[in-house]
MARKE-866677 format. One line per 10 residues: number of its first residue (from 0); their letters; for each residue x, y, z of C-alpha. Coordinates in steps of 0.5 Angstrom, whole numbers. Layout:
NUM = a = X:Y:Z; ... $
***
This chain:
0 = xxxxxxxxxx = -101:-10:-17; -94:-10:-16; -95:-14:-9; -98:-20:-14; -93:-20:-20; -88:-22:-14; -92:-27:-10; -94:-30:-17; -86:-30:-18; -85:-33:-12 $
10 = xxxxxxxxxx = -90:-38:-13; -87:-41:-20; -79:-41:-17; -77:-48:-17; -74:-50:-9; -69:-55:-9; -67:-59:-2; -63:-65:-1; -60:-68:5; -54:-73:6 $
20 = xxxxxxxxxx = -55:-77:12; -51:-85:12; -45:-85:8; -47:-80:3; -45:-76:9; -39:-79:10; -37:-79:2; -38:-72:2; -35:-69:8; -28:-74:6 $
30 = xxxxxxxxxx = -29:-70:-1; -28:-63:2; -23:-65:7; -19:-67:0; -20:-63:-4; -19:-57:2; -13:-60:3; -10:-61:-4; -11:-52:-4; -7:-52:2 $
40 = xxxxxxxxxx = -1:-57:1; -2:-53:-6; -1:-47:-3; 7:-49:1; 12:-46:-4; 19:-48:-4; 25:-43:-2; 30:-43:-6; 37:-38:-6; 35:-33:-9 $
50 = xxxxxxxxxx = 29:-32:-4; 34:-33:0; 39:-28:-2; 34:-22:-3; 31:-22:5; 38:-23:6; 40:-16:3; 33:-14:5; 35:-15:13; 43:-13:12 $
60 = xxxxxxxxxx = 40:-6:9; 35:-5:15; 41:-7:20; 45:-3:17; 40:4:17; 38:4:10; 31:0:10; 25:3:7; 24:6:14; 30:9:15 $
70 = xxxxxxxxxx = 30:13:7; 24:15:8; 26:19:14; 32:22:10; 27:25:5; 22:28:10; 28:31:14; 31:33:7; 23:36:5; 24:40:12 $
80 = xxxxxxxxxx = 30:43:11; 34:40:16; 42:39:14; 42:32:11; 46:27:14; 50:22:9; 47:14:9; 50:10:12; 55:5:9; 52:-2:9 $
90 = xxxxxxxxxx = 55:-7:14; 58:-12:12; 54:-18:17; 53:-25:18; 45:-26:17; 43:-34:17; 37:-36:16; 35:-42:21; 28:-44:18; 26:-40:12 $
100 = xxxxxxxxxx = 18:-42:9; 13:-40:4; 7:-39:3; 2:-37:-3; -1:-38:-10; 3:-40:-16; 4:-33:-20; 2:-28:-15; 6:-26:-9; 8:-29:-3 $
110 = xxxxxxxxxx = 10:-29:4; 16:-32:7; 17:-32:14; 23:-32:16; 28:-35:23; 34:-29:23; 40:-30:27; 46:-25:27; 53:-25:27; 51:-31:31 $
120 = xxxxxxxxxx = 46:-28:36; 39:-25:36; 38:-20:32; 39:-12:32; 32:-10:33; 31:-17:38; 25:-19:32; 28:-26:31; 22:-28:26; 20:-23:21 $
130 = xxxxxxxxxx = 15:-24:15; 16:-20:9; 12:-21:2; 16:-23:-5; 14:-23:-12; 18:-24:-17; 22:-20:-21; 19:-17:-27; 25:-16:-31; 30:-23:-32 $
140 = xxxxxxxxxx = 31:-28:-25; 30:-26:-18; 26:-24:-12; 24:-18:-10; 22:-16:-3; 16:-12:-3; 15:-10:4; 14:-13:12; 7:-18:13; 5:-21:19 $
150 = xxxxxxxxxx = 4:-28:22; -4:-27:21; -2:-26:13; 2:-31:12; -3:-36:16; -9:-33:11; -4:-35:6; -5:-42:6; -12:-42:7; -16:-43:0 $
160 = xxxxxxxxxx = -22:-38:2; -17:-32:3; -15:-31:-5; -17:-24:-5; -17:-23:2; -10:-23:4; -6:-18:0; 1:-14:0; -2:-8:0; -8:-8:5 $
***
């Protein structure tokens, strides 16, 4: 009985195709190809000096042995027992930025990627392009960097079917 129910449903539900062919073929491919490439170029964000700055504090605490990395390392050994080491003073470096871009919605977080130069030369740890992911601050004006991405991220960030792909956090 059950069998028949579904095969009379079936039997009812309407099918729609189309085909486009010509130039309706054309009209809809250039359509696509525009509308994708509006998402894309909306997606290309403008860096300004306070993203600037807040990578730029972000690298100096990283050279400087106060990084995320470096901290957590500082509470295991502190959680281990082993005598804890003071943190180390920030030095003072000449980190310049030689290209800076960003990628991301408008609202949400965004990746910068980053070409570093050091005191002039390469970097410390020899990683000339970093990435990192920054949103804005809650509180008053500002960026915070809220971690390390990737180059895969940051080229998922300018395509308009990875909104809830890409995040900070996978």
């Amino acid at each position: 009985m059950r069998g028949h129910s579904l095969a009379y449903a079936e039997a009812q539900m309407a099918e729609y195709t189309f085909q486009l062919r010509g130039w309706h073929a054309v009209a809809a491919l250039l359509a696509l190809s525009g509308i994708t490439g509006l998402q894309m170029y909306s997606r290309v964000r403008p860096v300004n000096d306070a993203m600037r700055d807040a990578v730029r504090s972000r690298l100096l605490a990283e050279y400087s042995g106060r990084g995320p990395k470096d901290l957590a390392r500082f509470v295991a050994e502190a959680r281990e027992g082993s005598p804890v080491e003071p943190v180390p003073a920030l030095v003072q470096r000449d980190v310049e930025f030689t290209s800076m871009a960003a990628r991301g919605t408008l609202g949400g977080a965004t990746v910068v990627r980053a070409e570093v130069t050091v005191d002039g030369g390469p970097p410390p740890d020899s990683r000339a392009v970093r990435y990192f992911w920054v949103s804005r601050k809650f509180e008053g004006d500002g960026w915070l960097v809220m971690g390390e991405s990737n180059s895969y991220q940051y080229l998922m960030e300018l395509m308009p079917a990875s909104r809830k792909v890409s995040k900070w956090w996978n």
